[in-house]
VEXLUM-658511 format. One record per residue (C-alpha): x, y, z; residue number from 0. Coordinates in Angstrom, 1 decimal, padded with zeros to 4 digits. Example, Ala and Ser with C-alpha at 12.3 -4.5 7.8 and 13.67 -1.06 7.14 Angstrom:
+--------+--------+--------+-----+
:      u :      v :      w : num :
+--------+--------+--------+-----+
:  012.3 : -004.5 :  007.8 :   0 :
:  013.7 : -001.1 :  007.1 :   1 :
+--------+--------+--------+-----+
END
This chain:
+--------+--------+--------+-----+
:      u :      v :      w : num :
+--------+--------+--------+-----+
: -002.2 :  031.0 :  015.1 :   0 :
: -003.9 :  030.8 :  018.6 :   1 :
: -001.1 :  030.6 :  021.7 :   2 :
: -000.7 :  027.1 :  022.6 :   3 :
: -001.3 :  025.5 :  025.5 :   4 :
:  002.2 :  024.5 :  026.8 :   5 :
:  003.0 :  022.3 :  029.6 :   6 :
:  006.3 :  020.8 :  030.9 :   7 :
:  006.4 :  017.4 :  030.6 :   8 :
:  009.8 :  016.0 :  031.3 :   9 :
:  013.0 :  018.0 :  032.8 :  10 :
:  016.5 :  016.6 :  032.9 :  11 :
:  019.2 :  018.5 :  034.8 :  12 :
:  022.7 :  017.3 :  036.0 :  13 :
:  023.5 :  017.2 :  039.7 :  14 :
:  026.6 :  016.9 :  041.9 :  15 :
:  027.1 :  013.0 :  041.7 :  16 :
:  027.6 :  013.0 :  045.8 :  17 :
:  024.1 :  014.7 :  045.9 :  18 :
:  022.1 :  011.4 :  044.4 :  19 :
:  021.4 :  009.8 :  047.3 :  20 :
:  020.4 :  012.9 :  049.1 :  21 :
:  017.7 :  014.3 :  046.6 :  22 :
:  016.6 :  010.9 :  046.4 :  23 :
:  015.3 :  010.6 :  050.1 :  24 :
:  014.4 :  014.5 :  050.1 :  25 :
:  012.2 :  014.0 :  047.4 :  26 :
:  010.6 :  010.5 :  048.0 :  27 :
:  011.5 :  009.8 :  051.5 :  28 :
:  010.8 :  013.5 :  052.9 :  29 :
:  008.2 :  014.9 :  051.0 :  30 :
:  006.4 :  011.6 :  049.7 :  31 :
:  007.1 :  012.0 :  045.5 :  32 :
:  006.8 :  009.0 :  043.6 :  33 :
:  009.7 :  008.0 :  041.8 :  34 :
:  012.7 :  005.5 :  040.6 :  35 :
:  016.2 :  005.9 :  041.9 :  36 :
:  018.5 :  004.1 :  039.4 :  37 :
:  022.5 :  003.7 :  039.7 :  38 :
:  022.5 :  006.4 :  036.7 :  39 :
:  019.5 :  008.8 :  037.5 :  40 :
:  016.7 :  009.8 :  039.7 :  41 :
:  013.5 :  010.2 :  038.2 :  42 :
:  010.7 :  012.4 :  040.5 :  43 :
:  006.9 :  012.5 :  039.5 :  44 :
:  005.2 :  015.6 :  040.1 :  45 :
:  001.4 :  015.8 :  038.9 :  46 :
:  001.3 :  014.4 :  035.5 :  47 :
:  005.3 :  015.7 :  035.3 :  48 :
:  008.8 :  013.9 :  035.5 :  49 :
:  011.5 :  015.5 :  037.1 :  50 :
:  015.2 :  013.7 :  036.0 :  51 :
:  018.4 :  014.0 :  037.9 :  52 :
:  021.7 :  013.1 :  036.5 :  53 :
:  025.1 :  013.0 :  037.9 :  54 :
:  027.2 :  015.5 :  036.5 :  55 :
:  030.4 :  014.8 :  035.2 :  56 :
:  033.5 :  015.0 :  037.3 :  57 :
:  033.5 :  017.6 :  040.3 :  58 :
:  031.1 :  020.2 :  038.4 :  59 :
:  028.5 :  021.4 :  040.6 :  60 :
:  025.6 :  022.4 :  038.6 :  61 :
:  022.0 :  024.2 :  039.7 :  62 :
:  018.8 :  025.1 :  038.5 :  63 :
:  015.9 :  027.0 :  039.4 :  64 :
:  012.9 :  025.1 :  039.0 :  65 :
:  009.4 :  026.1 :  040.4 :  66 :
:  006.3 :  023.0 :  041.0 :  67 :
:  002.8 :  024.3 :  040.7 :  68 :
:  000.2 :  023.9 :  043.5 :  69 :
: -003.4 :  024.1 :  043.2 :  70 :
: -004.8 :  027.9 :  043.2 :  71 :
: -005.6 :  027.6 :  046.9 :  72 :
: -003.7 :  025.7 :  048.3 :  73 :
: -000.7 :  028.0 :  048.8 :  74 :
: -001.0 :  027.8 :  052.7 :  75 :
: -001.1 :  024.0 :  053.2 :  76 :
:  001.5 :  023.7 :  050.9 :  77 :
:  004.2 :  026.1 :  052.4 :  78 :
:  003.4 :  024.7 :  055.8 :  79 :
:  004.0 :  021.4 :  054.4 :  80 :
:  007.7 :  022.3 :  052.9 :  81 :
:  008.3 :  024.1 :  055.9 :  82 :
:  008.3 :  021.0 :  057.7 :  83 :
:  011.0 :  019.2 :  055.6 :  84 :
:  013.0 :  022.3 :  054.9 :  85 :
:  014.2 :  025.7 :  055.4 :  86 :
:  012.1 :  028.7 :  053.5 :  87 :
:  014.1 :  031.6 :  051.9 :  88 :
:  013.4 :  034.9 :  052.5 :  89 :
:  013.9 :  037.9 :  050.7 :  90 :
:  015.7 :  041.1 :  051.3 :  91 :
:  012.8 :  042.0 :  053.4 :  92 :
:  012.9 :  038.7 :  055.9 :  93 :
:  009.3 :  037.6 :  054.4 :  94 :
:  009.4 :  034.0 :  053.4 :  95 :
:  006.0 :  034.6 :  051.4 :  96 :
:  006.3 :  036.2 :  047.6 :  97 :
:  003.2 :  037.9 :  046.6 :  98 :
:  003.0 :  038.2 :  042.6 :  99 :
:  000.0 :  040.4 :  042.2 : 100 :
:  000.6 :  040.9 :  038.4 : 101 :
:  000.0 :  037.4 :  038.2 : 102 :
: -002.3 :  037.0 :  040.8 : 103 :
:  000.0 :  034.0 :  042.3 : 104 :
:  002.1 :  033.5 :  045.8 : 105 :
:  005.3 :  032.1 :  046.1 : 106 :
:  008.0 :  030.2 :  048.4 : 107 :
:  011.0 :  028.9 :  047.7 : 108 :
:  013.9 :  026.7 :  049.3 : 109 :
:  016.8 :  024.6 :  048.2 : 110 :
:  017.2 :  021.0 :  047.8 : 111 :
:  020.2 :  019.1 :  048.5 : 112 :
:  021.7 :  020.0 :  045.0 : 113 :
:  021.3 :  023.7 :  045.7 : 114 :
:  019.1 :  024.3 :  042.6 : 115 :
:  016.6 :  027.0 :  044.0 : 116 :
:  012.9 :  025.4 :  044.1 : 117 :
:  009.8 :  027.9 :  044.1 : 118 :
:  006.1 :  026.3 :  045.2 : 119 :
:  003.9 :  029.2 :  043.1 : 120 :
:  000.5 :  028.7 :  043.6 : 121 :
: -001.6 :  030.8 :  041.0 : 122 :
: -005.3 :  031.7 :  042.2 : 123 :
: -007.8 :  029.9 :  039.7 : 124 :
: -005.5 :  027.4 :  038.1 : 125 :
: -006.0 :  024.3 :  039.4 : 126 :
: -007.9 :  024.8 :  042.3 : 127 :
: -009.4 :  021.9 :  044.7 : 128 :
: -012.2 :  023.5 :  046.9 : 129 :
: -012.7 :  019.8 :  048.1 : 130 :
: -009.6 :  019.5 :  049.8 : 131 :
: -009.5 :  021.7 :  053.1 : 132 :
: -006.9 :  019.3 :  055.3 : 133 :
: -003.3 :  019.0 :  055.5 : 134 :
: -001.4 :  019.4 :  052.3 : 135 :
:  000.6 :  016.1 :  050.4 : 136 :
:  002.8 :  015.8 :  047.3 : 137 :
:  000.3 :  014.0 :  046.0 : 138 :
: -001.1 :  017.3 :  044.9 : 139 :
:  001.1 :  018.9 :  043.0 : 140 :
: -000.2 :  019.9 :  039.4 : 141 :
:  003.4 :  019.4 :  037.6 : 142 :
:  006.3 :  021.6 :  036.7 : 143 :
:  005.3 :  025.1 :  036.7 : 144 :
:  008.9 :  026.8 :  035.7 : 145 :
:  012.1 :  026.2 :  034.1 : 146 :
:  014.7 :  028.6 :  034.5 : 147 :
:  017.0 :  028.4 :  030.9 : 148 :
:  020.2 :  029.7 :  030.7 : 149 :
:  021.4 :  031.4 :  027.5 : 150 :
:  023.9 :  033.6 :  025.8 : 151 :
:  021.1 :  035.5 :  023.7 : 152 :
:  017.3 :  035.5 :  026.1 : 153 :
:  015.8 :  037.7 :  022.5 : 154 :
:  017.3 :  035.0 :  019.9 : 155 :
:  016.3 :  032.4 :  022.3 : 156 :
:  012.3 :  033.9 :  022.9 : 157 :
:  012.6 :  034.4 :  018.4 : 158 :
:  013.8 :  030.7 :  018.2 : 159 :
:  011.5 :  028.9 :  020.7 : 160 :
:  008.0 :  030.9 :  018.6 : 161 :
:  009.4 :  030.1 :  014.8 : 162 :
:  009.4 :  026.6 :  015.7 : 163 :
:  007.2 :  025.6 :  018.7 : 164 :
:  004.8 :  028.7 :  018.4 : 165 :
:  005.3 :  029.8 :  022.2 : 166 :
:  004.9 :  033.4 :  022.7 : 167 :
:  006.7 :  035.9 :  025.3 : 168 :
:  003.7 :  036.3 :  027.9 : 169 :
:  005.8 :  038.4 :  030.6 : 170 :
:  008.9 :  039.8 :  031.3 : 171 :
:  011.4 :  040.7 :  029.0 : 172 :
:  014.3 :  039.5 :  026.9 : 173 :
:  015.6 :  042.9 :  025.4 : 174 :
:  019.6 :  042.2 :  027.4 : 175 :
:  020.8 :  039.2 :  029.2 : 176 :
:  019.6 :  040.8 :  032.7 : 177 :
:  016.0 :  040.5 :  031.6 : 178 :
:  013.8 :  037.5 :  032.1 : 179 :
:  011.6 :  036.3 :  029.9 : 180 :
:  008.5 :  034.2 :  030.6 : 181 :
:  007.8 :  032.1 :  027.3 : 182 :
:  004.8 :  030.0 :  026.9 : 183 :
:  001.1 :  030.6 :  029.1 : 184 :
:  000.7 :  031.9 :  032.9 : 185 :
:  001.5 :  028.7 :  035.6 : 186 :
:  003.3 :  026.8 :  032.4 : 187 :
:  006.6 :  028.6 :  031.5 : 188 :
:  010.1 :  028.7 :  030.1 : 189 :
:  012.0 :  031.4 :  031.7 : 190 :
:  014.5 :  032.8 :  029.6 : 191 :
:  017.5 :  034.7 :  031.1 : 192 :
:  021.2 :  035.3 :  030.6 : 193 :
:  024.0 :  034.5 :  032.9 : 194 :
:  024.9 :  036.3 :  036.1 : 195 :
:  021.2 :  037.4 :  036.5 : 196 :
:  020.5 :  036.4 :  040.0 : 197 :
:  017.4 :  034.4 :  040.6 : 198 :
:  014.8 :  035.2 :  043.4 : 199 :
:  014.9 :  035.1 :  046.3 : 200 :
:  018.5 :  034.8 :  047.1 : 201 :
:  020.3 :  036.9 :  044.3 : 202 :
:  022.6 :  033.6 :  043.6 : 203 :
:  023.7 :  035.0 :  039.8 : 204 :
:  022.2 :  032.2 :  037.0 : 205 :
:  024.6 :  029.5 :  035.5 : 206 :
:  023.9 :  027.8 :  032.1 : 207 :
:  024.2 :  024.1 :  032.7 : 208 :
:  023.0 :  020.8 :  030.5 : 209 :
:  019.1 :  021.1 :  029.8 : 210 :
:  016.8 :  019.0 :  028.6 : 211 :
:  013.1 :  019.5 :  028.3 : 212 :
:  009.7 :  017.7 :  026.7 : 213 :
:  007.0 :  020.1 :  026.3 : 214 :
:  003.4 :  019.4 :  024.9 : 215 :
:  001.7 :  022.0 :  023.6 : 216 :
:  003.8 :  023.0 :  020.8 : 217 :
:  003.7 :  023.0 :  017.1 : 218 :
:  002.7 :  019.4 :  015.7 : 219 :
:  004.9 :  019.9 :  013.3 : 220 :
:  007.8 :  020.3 :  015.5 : 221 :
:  009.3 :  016.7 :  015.1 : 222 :
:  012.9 :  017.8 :  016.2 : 223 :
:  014.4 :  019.3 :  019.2 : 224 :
:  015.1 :  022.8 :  019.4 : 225 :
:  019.0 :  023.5 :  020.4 : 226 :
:  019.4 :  026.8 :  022.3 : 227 :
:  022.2 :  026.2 :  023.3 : 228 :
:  025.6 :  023.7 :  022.2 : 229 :
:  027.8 :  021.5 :  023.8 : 230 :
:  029.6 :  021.5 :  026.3 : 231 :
:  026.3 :  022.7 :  028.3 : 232 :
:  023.3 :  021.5 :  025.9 : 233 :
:  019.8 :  023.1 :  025.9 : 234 :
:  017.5 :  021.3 :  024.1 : 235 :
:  013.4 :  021.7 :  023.8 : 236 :
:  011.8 :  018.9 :  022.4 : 237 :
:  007.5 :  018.7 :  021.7 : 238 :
:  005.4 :  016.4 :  022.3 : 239 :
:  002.1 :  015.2 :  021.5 : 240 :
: -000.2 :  016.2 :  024.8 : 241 :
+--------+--------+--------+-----+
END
Protein backbone atom coordinates (compact mmCIF):
# COMPACT_ATOMS: atom_id res chain seq x y z
CA UNK A 1 0.00 0.00 0.00
CA UNK A 2 1.50 3.35 -1.31
CA UNK A 3 3.04 5.72 1.79
CA UNK A 4 0.48 8.16 2.69
CA UNK A 5 0.56 11.56 2.54
CA UNK A 6 0.52 12.58 6.25
CA UNK A 7 0.07 16.04 7.57
CA UNK A 8 -0.37 17.34 11.16
CA UNK A 9 -3.48 18.80 11.57
CA UNK A 10 -4.19 19.57 15.16
CA UNK A 11 -1.53 19.44 18.29
CA UNK A 12 -2.50 19.71 21.92
CA UNK A 13 0.20 19.93 24.56
CA UNK A 14 -0.06 21.11 28.29
CA UNK A 15 1.72 24.18 29.45
CA UNK A 16 2.71 25.76 32.85
CA UNK A 17 -0.67 27.48 33.75
CA UNK A 18 1.41 30.84 34.63
CA UNK A 19 2.79 30.59 30.95
CA UNK A 20 -0.88 31.28 29.28
CA UNK A 21 -0.82 34.70 29.04
CA UNK A 22 2.65 34.80 27.83
CA UNK A 23 2.54 32.31 24.81
CA UNK A 24 -0.58 34.10 24.08
CA UNK A 25 1.02 37.52 23.21
CA UNK A 26 4.31 35.71 21.84
CA UNK A 27 2.39 33.99 19.51
CA UNK A 28 -0.34 36.44 18.37
CA UNK A 29 0.86 39.64 19.64
CA UNK A 30 4.69 39.15 18.76
CA UNK A 31 4.83 37.22 15.83
CA UNK A 32 1.26 38.05 14.23
CA UNK A 33 -0.46 34.12 14.46
CA UNK A 34 -4.04 34.01 14.33
CA UNK A 35 -5.66 32.54 17.13
CA UNK A 36 -8.34 32.30 20.21
CA UNK A 37 -7.20 32.79 23.75
CA UNK A 38 -9.94 31.15 25.97
CA UNK A 39 -9.88 31.02 30.05
CA UNK A 40 -9.09 27.14 29.42
CA UNK A 41 -6.82 27.05 26.24
CA UNK A 42 -4.89 28.85 23.56
CA UNK A 43 -5.45 27.83 20.21
CA UNK A 44 -2.52 29.10 17.47
CA UNK A 45 -3.15 28.83 13.63
CA UNK A 46 -0.21 27.98 11.60
CA UNK A 47 -0.86 27.40 7.77
CA UNK A 48 -3.78 25.18 7.45
CA UNK A 49 -2.62 23.85 11.19
CA UNK A 50 -3.90 24.37 14.94
CA UNK A 51 -1.54 24.50 17.56
CA UNK A 52 -3.51 24.01 21.26
CA UNK A 53 -2.15 24.93 24.57
CA UNK A 54 -3.48 23.77 27.87
CA UNK A 55 -2.71 24.54 31.34
CA UNK A 56 -1.13 21.75 33.04
CA UNK A 57 -2.23 20.52 36.14
CA UNK A 58 -0.94 21.77 39.40
CA UNK A 59 2.88 22.97 39.37
CA UNK A 60 4.00 20.48 36.53
CA UNK A 61 6.01 22.09 34.04
CA UNK A 62 5.72 20.30 30.86
CA UNK A 63 7.73 20.94 27.24
CA UNK A 64 7.70 19.86 23.85
CA UNK A 65 9.67 20.19 20.82
CA UNK A 66 7.78 21.19 18.07
CA UNK A 67 9.12 22.44 14.61
CA UNK A 68 6.65 24.92 11.92
CA UNK A 69 7.43 24.51 8.33
CA UNK A 70 8.44 27.46 6.11
CA UNK A 71 8.24 27.66 2.51
CA UNK A 72 11.48 25.91 0.63
CA UNK A 73 13.05 29.44 0.30
CA UNK A 74 12.26 31.27 2.57
CA UNK A 75 14.56 30.14 5.25
CA UNK A 76 16.39 33.57 5.41
CA UNK A 77 13.36 35.89 5.76
CA UNK A 78 12.02 33.71 8.12
CA UNK A 79 15.02 33.40 10.76
CA UNK A 80 15.47 37.16 10.46
CA UNK A 81 11.98 37.44 11.24
CA UNK A 82 12.14 35.23 14.64
CA UNK A 83 15.23 36.77 15.35
CA UNK A 84 13.52 39.92 15.91
CA UNK A 85 11.01 38.61 18.52
CA UNK A 86 13.38 36.11 20.14
CA UNK A 87 16.63 34.72 20.91
CA UNK A 88 18.16 31.94 18.34
CA UNK A 89 19.92 28.84 19.79
CA UNK A 90 23.02 27.82 18.81
CA UNK A 91 24.69 24.69 18.85
CA UNK A 92 27.81 23.30 20.31
CA UNK A 93 29.56 25.12 17.59
CA UNK A 94 27.98 28.85 18.25
CA UNK A 95 26.15 28.60 14.66
CA UNK A 96 22.50 29.54 15.09
CA UNK A 97 21.85 28.06 11.48
CA UNK A 98 21.34 24.01 11.12
CA UNK A 99 22.12 22.70 7.82
CA UNK A 100 20.33 19.17 7.14
CA UNK A 101 21.92 18.22 3.91
CA UNK A 102 20.44 14.63 4.01
CA UNK A 103 17.25 16.25 3.85
CA UNK A 104 18.22 19.03 1.89
CA UNK A 105 16.47 21.44 4.59
CA UNK A 106 17.93 24.36 7.15
CA UNK A 107 16.97 24.91 10.46
CA UNK A 108 16.63 27.40 13.59
CA UNK A 109 15.30 27.01 16.66
CA UNK A 110 14.39 29.02 19.92
CA UNK A 111 12.11 28.70 22.87
CA UNK A 112 8.89 30.12 23.66
CA UNK A 113 7.71 31.27 26.91
CA UNK A 114 6.80 27.56 27.92
CA UNK A 115 10.29 26.36 27.23
CA UNK A 116 9.14 23.74 24.61
CA UNK A 117 12.09 23.95 21.98
CA UNK A 118 10.57 25.43 18.52
CA UNK A 119 12.58 24.66 15.17
CA UNK A 120 11.59 26.92 11.83
CA UNK A 121 12.90 24.01 9.15
CA UNK A 122 12.59 25.11 5.86
CA UNK A 123 12.99 22.22 3.32
CA UNK A 124 14.17 23.27 -0.35
CA UNK A 125 11.33 22.44 -2.91
CA UNK A 126 8.43 21.95 -0.50
CA UNK A 127 6.35 24.69 -0.46
CA UNK A 128 8.15 27.18 -2.15
CA UNK A 129 6.85 30.89 -3.03
CA UNK A 130 9.26 32.37 -5.78
CA UNK A 131 6.66 35.38 -5.69
CA UNK A 132 7.38 36.47 -2.44
CA UNK A 133 11.03 38.22 -2.25
CA UNK A 134 10.14 40.86 0.78
CA UNK A 135 10.16 40.65 4.40
CA UNK A 136 8.94 37.51 5.93
CA UNK A 137 5.23 37.21 8.06
CA UNK A 138 3.45 34.40 9.98
CA UNK A 139 1.14 34.51 7.57
CA UNK A 140 3.41 32.13 5.72
CA UNK A 141 3.91 29.38 7.49
CA UNK A 142 2.81 26.02 5.76
CA UNK A 143 1.69 24.23 9.15
CA UNK A 144 3.19 21.92 11.64
CA UNK A 145 6.20 20.36 10.27
CA UNK A 146 7.32 18.13 13.52
CA UNK A 147 6.13 16.58 16.58
CA UNK A 148 8.53 15.34 18.97
CA UNK A 149 6.58 12.02 20.86
CA UNK A 150 7.80 10.76 23.94
CA UNK A 151 7.66 6.96 24.56
CA UNK A 152 8.75 4.04 26.55
CA UNK A 153 9.19 1.74 23.36
CA UNK A 154 10.32 4.31 19.87
CA UNK A 155 10.23 0.35 17.83
CA UNK A 156 6.74 -0.73 19.33
CA UNK A 157 5.67 2.74 18.82
CA UNK A 158 7.08 3.13 14.82
CA UNK A 159 5.19 -0.98 14.59
CA UNK A 160 1.95 0.47 16.17
CA UNK A 161 1.58 3.82 14.33
CA UNK A 162 2.10 1.64 10.41
CA UNK A 163 -0.45 -1.52 11.52
CA UNK A 164 -3.00 1.07 12.01
CA UNK A 165 -2.47 4.41 10.22
CA UNK A 166 -0.04 2.93 7.52
CA UNK A 167 2.87 5.57 8.25
CA UNK A 168 6.18 4.30 7.50
CA UNK A 169 9.76 5.03 9.27
CA UNK A 170 11.33 7.46 6.50
CA UNK A 171 14.54 8.37 8.68
CA UNK A 172 16.23 7.88 11.63
CA UNK A 173 16.00 5.11 13.78
CA UNK A 174 14.05 3.49 16.54
CA UNK A 175 16.19 0.32 17.26
CA UNK A 176 16.85 1.78 21.50
CA UNK A 177 15.21 4.64 23.21
CA UNK A 178 18.31 6.94 22.26
CA UNK A 179 17.28 6.71 18.65
CA UNK A 180 14.96 9.01 16.79
CA UNK A 181 12.63 8.06 14.54
CA UNK A 182 11.11 10.14 11.83
CA UNK A 183 7.57 8.48 10.99
CA UNK A 184 5.41 9.63 8.24
CA UNK A 185 6.84 11.71 4.74
CA UNK A 186 9.94 14.40 4.56
CA UNK A 187 8.57 18.21 6.01
CA UNK A 188 5.35 16.10 7.66
CA UNK A 189 6.59 13.95 10.68
CA UNK A 190 6.15 12.19 13.90
CA UNK A 191 9.35 11.97 15.70
CA UNK A 192 9.68 9.09 17.77
CA UNK A 193 12.15 8.96 20.71
CA UNK A 194 12.57 7.68 24.22
CA UNK A 195 13.17 9.66 27.36
CA UNK A 196 16.43 11.36 28.31
CA UNK A 197 17.41 11.67 24.55
CA UNK A 198 18.25 15.34 24.39
CA UNK A 199 16.70 17.22 21.64
CA UNK A 200 18.69 19.62 19.26
CA UNK A 201 20.09 22.20 19.61
CA UNK A 202 20.37 22.47 23.31
CA UNK A 203 20.92 18.76 24.60
CA UNK A 204 17.80 19.42 27.14
CA UNK A 205 17.14 15.37 27.68
CA UNK A 206 13.17 14.55 26.25
CA UNK A 207 10.31 14.31 28.72
CA UNK A 208 6.99 12.33 27.92
CA UNK A 209 4.11 14.62 28.62
CA UNK A 210 0.18 14.58 27.64
CA UNK A 211 -0.12 14.36 23.65
CA UNK A 212 -2.69 14.77 21.46
CA UNK A 213 -2.50 14.81 17.81
CA UNK A 214 -5.00 14.83 14.46
CA UNK A 215 -3.26 13.68 11.44
CA UNK A 216 -4.81 13.35 7.84
CA UNK A 217 -3.25 11.16 5.77
CA UNK A 218 -3.78 7.99 7.46
CA UNK A 219 -5.66 4.89 6.90
CA UNK A 220 -9.46 5.62 6.25
CA UNK A 221 -10.15 2.99 8.02
CA UNK A 222 -8.56 4.19 11.11
CA UNK A 223 -11.84 5.44 12.94
CA UNK A 224 -10.11 5.34 16.53
CA UNK A 225 -7.27 6.89 18.13
CA UNK A 226 -4.19 5.25 18.42
CA UNK A 227 -2.87 5.22 22.37
CA UNK A 228 0.96 5.16 22.53
CA UNK A 229 1.08 5.86 25.52
CA UNK A 230 -1.51 5.69 28.98
CA UNK A 231 -2.44 7.81 31.62
CA UNK A 232 -1.12 9.65 33.60
CA UNK A 233 0.77 11.24 30.47
CA UNK A 234 -1.61 10.25 27.34
CA UNK A 235 -0.37 9.92 23.76
CA UNK A 236 -2.91 9.65 21.46
CA UNK A 237 -2.90 9.82 17.31
CA UNK A 238 -6.09 10.27 15.93
CA UNK A 239 -6.85 10.39 11.68
CA UNK A 240 -8.60 12.38 9.90
CA UNK A 241 -10.20 12.74 6.67
CA UNK A 242 -7.70 15.39 4.67
Amino acid sequence: MPQPELRIAHVELQVPGTAMDALARFYGEELGLPGEHRRHALSVAVGGAELVFTPAAGDARPFYHFALLVPGDRFDAARSWIARHTQLLAGEDGAAVFDFADWNAEACYFHDPAANIVELIAHHGVGDRPQETGGFCATELIGISELGIVVANPASAAEVLHRELGLALWSGAVDDTGGLGFVGRQAHTLILTGAGRGWLPTGRPAERHPVAVTITGGWEQATEPVQLAAAPNPILVRCARG
